[in-house]
LUMTI-865837 format. One record per residue (C-alpha): residue in one letter; x negated, y negated, z negated. Coordinates in steps of 0.001 Angstrom, whole numbers, plus 500000, padded with zeros to 6 digits. Each point is the difference from the previous one (the first is absolute). Example, Ala and Ser with C-alpha at 12.3 -4.5 7.8 and 13.67 -1.06 7.14 Angstrom:
<sites>
A487700504500492200
S498630496560500660
</sites>
This chain:
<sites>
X495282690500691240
X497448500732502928
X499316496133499624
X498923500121496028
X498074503216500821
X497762498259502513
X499781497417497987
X498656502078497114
X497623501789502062
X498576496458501129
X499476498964496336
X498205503885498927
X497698499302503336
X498807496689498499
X498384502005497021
X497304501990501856
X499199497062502390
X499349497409497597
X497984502704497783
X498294500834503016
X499129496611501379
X498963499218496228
X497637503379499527
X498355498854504004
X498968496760498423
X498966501434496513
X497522502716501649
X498433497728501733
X498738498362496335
X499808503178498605
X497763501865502374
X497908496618500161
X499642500197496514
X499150503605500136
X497320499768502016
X498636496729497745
X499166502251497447
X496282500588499523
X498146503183500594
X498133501949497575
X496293498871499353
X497654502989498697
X497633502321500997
X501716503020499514
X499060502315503097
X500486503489498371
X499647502963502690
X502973500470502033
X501796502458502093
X502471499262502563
X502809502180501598
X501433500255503458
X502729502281500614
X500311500148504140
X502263501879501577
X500280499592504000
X499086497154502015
X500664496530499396
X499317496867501944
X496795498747499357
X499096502674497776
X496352499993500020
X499854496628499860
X502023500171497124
X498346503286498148
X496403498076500496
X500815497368498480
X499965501719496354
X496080501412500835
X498880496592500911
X500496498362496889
X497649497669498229
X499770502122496563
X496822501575498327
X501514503395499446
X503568501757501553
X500950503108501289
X502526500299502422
X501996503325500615
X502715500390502684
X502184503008500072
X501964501805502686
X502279502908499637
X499468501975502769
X496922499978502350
X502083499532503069
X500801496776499397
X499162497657502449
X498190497881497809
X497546502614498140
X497506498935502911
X499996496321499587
X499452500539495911
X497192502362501194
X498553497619501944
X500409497153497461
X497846502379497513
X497538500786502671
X499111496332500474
X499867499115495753
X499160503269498826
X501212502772497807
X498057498120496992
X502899497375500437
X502652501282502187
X501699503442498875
X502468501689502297
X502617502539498016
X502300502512501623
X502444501245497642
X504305501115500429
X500679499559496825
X503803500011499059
X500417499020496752
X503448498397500923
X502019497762503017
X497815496858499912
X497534500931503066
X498142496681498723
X499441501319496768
X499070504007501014
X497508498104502253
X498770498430497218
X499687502800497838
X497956502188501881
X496534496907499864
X500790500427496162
X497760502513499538
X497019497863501995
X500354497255498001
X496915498857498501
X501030496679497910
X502110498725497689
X501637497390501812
X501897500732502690
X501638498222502852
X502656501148502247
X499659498272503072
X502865500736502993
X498365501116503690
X501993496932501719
X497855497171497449
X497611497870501507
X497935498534497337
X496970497369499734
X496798500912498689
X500384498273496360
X503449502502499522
X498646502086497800
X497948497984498102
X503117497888499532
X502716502461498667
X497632501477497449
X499391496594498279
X502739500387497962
X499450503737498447
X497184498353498283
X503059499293497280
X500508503239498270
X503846498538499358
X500118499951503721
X501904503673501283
X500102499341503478
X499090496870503094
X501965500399503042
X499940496977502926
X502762498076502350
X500040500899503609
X500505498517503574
X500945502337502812
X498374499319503285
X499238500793503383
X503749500292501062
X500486500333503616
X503596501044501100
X503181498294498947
X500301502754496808
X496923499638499111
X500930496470499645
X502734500173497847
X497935502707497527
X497501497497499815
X502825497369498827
X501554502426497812
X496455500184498177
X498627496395500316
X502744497789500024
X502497501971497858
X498497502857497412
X496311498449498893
X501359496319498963
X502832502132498379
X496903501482498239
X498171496991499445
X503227498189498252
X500403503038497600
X496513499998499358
X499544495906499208
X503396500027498066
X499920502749497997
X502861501733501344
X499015503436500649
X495907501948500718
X499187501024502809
X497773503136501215
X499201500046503801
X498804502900501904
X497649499547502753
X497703498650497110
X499597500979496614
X497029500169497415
X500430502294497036
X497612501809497375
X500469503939501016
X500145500251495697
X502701497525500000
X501880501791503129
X499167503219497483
X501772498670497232
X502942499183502088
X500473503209501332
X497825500466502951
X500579499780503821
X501928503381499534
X502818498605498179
X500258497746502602
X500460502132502926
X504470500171500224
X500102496080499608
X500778498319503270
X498602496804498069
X497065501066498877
X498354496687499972
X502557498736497486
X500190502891498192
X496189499139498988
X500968497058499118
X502840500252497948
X497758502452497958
X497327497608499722
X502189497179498620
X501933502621497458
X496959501083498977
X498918496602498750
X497145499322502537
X499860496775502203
X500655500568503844
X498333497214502100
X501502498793503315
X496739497771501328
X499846496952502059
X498621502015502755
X501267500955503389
X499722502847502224
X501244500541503473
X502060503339500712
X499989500911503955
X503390500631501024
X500706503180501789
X503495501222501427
X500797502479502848
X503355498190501060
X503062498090498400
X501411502986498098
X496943500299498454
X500271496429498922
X503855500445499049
X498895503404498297
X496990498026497907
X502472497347499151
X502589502322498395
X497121501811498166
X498144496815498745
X503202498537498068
X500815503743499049
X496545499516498157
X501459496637498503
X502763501505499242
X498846503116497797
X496714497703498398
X502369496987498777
X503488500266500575
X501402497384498021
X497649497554502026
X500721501545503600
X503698499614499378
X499650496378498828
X498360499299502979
X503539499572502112
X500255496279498379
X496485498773501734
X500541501525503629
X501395496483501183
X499722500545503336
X502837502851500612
X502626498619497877
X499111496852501714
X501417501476503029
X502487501516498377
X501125496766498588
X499901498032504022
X502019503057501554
X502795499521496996
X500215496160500703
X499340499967503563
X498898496290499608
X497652497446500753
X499743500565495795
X499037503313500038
X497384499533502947
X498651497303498294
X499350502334496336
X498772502255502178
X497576498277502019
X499343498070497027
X499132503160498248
X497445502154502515
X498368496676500365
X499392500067496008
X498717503562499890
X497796499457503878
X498574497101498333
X499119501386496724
X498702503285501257
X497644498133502177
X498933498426497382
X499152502957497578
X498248501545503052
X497704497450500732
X499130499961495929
X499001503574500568
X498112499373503126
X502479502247502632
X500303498444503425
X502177502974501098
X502658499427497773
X500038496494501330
X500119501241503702
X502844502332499107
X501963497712498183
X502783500156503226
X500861503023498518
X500485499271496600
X504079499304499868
X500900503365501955
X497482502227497285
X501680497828497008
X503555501015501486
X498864503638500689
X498311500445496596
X503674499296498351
X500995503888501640
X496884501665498959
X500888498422496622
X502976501891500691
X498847502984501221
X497849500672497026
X502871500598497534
X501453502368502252
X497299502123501518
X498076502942498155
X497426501131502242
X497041498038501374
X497491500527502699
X496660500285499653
X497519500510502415
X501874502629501992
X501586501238496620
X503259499916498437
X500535499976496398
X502751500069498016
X500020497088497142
X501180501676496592
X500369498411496666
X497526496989498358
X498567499971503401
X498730503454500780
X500300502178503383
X499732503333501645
X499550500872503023
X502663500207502084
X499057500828504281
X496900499168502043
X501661497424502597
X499585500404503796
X498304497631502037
</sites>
């Protein structure tokens, strides 16, 4: 009995690592085919504001917040908004407008509460500064290249187009954690992405990067409506695509500068990024068990105990190491490469947070817990100790 039962198990962990050694190989195609596609060629350089929600410091973060005023563009305004004037990095925006301008650079300090998405209240209270049509939302932790805006706006010359969003690396990771976040992102979620994108099998709406009409964001309800969704980035999409407009993932990469405090942060971030997964496309995020080769690879050695099951599983992180180098040196990132040791214990790892995220209903953010409610909505649950 115990016998047939192992043996069973064997065959069910054969499922998710071929699937997953298959997927490795096909995002390596699929994300060089992705980025083969060729960029829009016009003129269009309408006026433009950008918005940076900051809250607290961040590593690197006026590195990061100057890169937005520094862009080669004929006409932008850039607004960054704090909630409270305490916060430790009011004086580095300040300084930041001192050294562009108020012409450019705008500074707004507003608490608005219009719901449990801190990203979003942020948000809400440069609304009323505004000066432009198009908007982009643009997170504090981007570091972007001079030709950024001029790039994502290319496509809103298409009235059919609703929305552009871009890919992301994460970068400048330091400690071990930091390390496996930046795996998480680059190795795991964005050729994920990329696949979907190429193949047709699901849109995508990123956050630390978006380009929108405010009329079309009007139409669709406003930032207010957004303000409960702990997915608020996919909850613009999803209304963009419903509402028959075009959303645009580009061929264009920007680097996100990793951050964490300490591993629980990390474990924390984890749980709360595939609790985002979760809520935006659940049928996807569960379907996801039968590509995470590398766990039930392990799985399948410790049930044979065998010079077969070593060999699947050596067999197997070699297929994904190999691959994932691959698709990182496509997108130009030399950390992922240098962190690549790591890669089999966040694969293994990533199969409880996969876990987790069916089972948890609160998530952490930035000193905050919420609790998640139904079609991916929270409330504020208890400001978390240090």
């Amino acid at each position: 009995m115990l016998l047939n039962l192992i043996n069973t198990l064997q065959l069910i962990t054969l499922v998710p690592i071929l699937g997953g050694s298959v997927f490795s190989v096909l995002t390596v195609l699929t994300v060089k085919r992705f980025f083969k596609r060729p960029t829009e060629k016009t003129d269009f350089t309408p006026p433009v504001t950008v918005l940076k929600p900051v809250r607290g410091l961040e590593k690197n973060l006026k590195h990061n917040l100057r890169t937005i005023a520094t862009q080669d563009y004929p006409h932008y305004q850039v607004i960054y908004s704090v909630q409270d004037p305490q916060d430790k990095a009011y004086p580095i925006i300040k300084d930041i407008q001192a050294e562009f301008g108020s012409d450019r650079i705008s500074v707004v300090i507003s608490r608005v509460e219009a719901g449990a998405n801190g990203k979003v209240n942020n948000l809400l209270g440069a609304m009323e500064e505004v000066s432009h049509d198009i908007i982009i939302i643009s997170d504090s932790d981007t570091r972007l290249r001079s030709d950024y805006i001029a790039t994502i706006v290319k496509p809103l010359a298409n009235p059919e187009v609703g929305c552009v969003c871009t890919p992301f690396k994460v970068t400048k990771a330091d400690s071990w954690y930091e390390k496996m976040e930046l795996l998480t992102m680059n190795a795991d979620f964005m050729p994920s992405v990329m696949f979907a994108d190429v193949t047709g099998a699901s849109n995508s709406c990123l956050g630390p990067s978006i380009a929108i009409r405010r009329s079309t964001l009007d139409k669709l309800g406003g930032l207010e409506s957004l303000a409960d969704y702990l997915v608020e980035d996919y909850e613009i999409g999803r209304r963009v695509w419903t509402s028959g407009l075009k959303m645009v993932l580009l061929p264009y990469m920007i680097d996100v500068v990793v951050d964490l405090a300490g591993w629980k942060h990390w474990w924390s971030h984890q749980v709360y990024w595939d609790q985002n997964t979760y809520l935006a496309r659940q049928g996807a995020f569960i379907s996801t068990v039968l590509i995470r080769s590398i766990p039930f690879a392990l799985i399948f050695a410790l049930l044979r105990w065998d010079l077969i099951g070593l060999g699947v599983l050596l067999s197997t992180v070699l297929v994904r190491m190999i691959t994932a180098a691959m698709v990182a040196k496509i997108i130009g990132d030399k950390e992922t490469i240098k962190c690549l040791y790591l890669l089999p214990f966040r694969d293994a790892v990533g199969l409880i947070f996969w876990g987790l995220a069916f089972t948890q209903r609160t998530v952490i953010w930035r000193g905050v817990e919420f609790k998640l409610t139904s079609h991916g909505k929270m409330v504020r649950h208890r400001l978390m100790e240090n």
